[in-house]
VOKOLDREN-76982 format. One record per residue (C-alpha): residue in one letter; x, y, z. Coordinates in steps of 0.2 Angstrom, whole numbers, plus 5000, padded with zeros to 4 digits. Example, Ala and Ser with C-alpha at 12.3 -4.5 7.8 and 13.67 -1.06 7.14 Angstrom:
! VOKOLDREN-76982
nuti,x,y,z
A,5062,4978,5039 $
S,5068,4995,5036 $
! end
This chain:
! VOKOLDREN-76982
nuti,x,y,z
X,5803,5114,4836 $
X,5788,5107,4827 $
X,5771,5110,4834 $
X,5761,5096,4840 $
X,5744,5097,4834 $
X,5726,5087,4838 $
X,5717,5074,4829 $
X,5702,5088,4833 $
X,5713,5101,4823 $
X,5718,5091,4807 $
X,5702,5083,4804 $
X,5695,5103,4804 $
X,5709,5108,4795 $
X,5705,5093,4784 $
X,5686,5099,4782 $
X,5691,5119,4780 $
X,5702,5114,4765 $
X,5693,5098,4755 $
X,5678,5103,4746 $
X,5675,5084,4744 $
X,5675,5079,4764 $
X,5662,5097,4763 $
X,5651,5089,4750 $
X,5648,5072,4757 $
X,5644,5084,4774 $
X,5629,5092,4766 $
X,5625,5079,4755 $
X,5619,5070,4774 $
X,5615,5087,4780 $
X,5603,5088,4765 $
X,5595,5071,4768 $
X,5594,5074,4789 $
X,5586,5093,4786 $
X,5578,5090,4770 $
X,5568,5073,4770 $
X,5556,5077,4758 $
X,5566,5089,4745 $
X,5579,5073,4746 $
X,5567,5061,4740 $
X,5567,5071,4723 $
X,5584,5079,4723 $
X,5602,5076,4728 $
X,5618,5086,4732 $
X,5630,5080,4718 $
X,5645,5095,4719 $
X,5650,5108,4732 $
X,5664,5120,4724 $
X,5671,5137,4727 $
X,5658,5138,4742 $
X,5642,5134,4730 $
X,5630,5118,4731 $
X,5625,5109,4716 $
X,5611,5101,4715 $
X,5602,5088,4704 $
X,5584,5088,4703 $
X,5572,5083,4690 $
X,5557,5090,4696 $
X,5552,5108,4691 $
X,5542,5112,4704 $
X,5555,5106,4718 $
X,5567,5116,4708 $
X,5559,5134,4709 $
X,5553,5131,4727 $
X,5573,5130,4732 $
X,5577,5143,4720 $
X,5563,5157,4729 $
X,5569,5149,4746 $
X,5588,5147,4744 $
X,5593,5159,4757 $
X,5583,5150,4770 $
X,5589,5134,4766 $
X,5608,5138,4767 $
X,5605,5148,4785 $
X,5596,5131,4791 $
X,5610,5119,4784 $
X,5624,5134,4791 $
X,5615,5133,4808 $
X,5616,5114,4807 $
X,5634,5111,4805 $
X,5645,5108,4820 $
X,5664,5114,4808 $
X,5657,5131,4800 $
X,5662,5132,4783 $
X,5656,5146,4769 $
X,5641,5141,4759 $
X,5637,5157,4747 $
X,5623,5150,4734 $
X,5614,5135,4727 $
X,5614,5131,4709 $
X,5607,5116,4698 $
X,5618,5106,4692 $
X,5614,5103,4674 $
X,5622,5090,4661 $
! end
């Protein structure tokens, strides 16, 4: 007999498993939480649990770097599916 499962539990098993449906989470998480690192900076990747991000400010770039670990517990906290978020890194091209 097949199991019958909700629309609540495919579209979290849908989140848990799709690092894209992840990034385009933070990437409006970023934007809500962030409103002044987002002016100068964007989410562009989320892979193996680790945000990329692309900035072209230096400044902006070593204040998330000294305050990474703050920043993940604040986006963590925000979101309502809990998925892993292990580092930020800057994505460079």
């Amino acid at each position: 007999m097949k199991k019958i499962y909700s629309i609540a539990e495919i579209v979290k098993f849908n989140i848990l498993t799709d690092d894209n449906i992840k990034r385009v989470i933070l990437a409006t998480k970023w934007k809500e939480l962030f409103k002044d690192l987002s002016e100068l900076s964007e989410i562009v990747n989320f892979r193996e649990n680790i945000i990329y991000l692309k900035t072209y400010d230096s400044t902006l770039k070593h204040y998330i770097f000294i305050n990474k670990k703050v920043i993940i517990e604040k986006i963590l906290e925000s979101l309502e599916i809990k998925f892993e978020i292990e580092d930020i890194k800057f994505y460079t091209k």
